[in-house]
N, C-alpha and C positions, 0 to 999 in steps of 0.2 A: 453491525449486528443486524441481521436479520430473524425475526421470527416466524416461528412455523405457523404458514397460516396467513402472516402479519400484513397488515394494507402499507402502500407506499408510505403513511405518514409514523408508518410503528417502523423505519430501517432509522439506524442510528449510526452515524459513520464520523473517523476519528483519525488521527497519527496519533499511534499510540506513543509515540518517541523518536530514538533516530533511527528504527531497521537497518538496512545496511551501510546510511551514511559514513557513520564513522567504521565501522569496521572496514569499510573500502578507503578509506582515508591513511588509516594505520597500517594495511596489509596492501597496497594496490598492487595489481587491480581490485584481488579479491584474495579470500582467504578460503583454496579450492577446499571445499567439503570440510571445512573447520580445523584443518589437521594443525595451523599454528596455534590458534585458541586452544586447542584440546591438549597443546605440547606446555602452555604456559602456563603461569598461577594469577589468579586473580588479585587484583590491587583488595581487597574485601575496605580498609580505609576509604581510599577515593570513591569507590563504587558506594558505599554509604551516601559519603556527601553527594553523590550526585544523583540518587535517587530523592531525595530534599529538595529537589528545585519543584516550585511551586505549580507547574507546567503538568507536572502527572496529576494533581488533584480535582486539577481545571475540570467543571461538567463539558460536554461537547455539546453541539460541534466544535471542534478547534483543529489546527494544523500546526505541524512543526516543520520545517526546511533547514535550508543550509546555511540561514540566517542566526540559525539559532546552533543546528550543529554541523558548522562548516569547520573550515580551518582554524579559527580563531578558537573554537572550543576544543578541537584536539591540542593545538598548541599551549592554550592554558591549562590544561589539565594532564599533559605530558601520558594521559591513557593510554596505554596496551592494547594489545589484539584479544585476551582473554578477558579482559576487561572491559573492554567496549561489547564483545561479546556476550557477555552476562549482561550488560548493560539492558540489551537490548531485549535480550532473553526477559530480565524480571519487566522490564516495562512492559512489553505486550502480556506475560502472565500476569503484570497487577491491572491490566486492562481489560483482561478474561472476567478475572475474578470479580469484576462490577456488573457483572451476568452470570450469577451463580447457576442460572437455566440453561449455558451455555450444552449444546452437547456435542458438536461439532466444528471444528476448525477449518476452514479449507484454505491452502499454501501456495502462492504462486510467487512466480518473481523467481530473482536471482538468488534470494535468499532461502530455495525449496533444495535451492543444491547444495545448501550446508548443511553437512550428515550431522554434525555436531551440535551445531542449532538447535535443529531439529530432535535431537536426542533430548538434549538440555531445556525446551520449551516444553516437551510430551509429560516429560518430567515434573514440569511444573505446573501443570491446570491436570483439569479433571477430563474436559472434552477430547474427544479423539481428535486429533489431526488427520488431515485428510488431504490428498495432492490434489490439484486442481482435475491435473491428466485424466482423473480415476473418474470425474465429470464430465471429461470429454473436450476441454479447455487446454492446450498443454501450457505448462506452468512459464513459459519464455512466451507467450502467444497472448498474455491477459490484455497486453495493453492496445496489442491490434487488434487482438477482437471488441474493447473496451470503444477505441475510436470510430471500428466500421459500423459498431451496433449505432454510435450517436448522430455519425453522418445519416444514416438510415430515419434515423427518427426526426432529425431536419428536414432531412427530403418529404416525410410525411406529414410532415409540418406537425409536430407533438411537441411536447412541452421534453424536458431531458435531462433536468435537474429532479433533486427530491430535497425539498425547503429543511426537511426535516434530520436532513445527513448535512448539507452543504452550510445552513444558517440562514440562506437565502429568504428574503418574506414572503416569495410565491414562486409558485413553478414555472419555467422560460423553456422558451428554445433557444437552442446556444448553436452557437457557430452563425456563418453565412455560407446561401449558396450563391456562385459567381456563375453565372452562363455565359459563353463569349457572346459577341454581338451576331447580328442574321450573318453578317457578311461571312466573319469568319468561322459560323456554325454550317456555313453550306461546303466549305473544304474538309468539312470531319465526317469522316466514314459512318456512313447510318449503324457500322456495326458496334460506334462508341458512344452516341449519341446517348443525354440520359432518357432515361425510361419516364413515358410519361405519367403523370397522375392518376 
């Protein structure tokens, strides 16, 4: 969550649940544009219980992975595609709705190309949704521009974390840079060489 206006230590950042772990779990690769969720019924028992798990209530920062909903949880829970889907749907809506000030959504990833989702989420908060594309970022593109921007910010030696989204107790620069040694920096084309300081 970002606020309008808001200084690095007002962003608040989260997994709100599993996004499209398990629904690529139960439908692999993917479930194109939601058309099997949207063809099925939902478990509404199971999807109960598993909205119960103490995990949505948690304040943030926090993270979920595949630890948590990897195979072992699709196989104990014998979950559906319409089902993981709603899943997924009410968890990032009950993680809206903890920013009732929310007014804008913005969607990237692989899950911006499920029509259904996306139907099904719009449906359920008040804020618009909004594609990332429409900012100028395309929605398949978040993660390389995610990484180029942070390489950039090592190179200029800044800090790259925000304590305030991560948990972290202060701001870092992350990554290393590696420069080869003179010897082998004299055989690289002055036209790859990095740019100085």
């Amino acid at each position: 969550m970002i606020p309008a206006s808001g200084a690095p230590d007002d962003v608040v950042a989260f997994d709100t649940g599993p996004g499209n772990m398990v629904m690529d779990a139960v439908a692999p690769p993917f479930d194109r544009e939601g058309e099997k969720a949207r063809a099925g019924s939902v478990n509404e028992a199971l999807l109960e219980r598993l909205l119960r798990d103490p995990y949505y209530a948690l304040p943030p920062p926090k993270t979920a992975g595949r630890e948590q909903y990897g195979a072992e949880f699709v196989q104990s829970t014998g979950i559906d595609i319409a089902t993981a889907t709603e899943l997924t749907v009410r968890t990032i809506a009950a993680a809206i709705g903890r920013y009732p000030r929310t007014q804008e959504v913005i969607v990237s990833g692989g899950g911006a190309h499920n029509r259904y989702m996306m139907e099904r989420l719009q449906s359920s908060i008040q804020a618009r949704l909004i594609p990332s594309a429409a900012l100028g970022v395309d929605i398949d593109a978040k993660e390389a521009v995610l990484f180029a921007l942070l390489a950039w910010e090592r190179w200029q030696g800044n800090p790259s974390n925000i304590p305030s989204a991560t948990g972290a107790r202060h701001a870092a620069m992350l990554g290393k840079v590696s420069l080869p040694s003179p010897a082998s920096a004299a055989s690289i084309p002055t036209s790859a060489r990095p740019l100085p300081k």
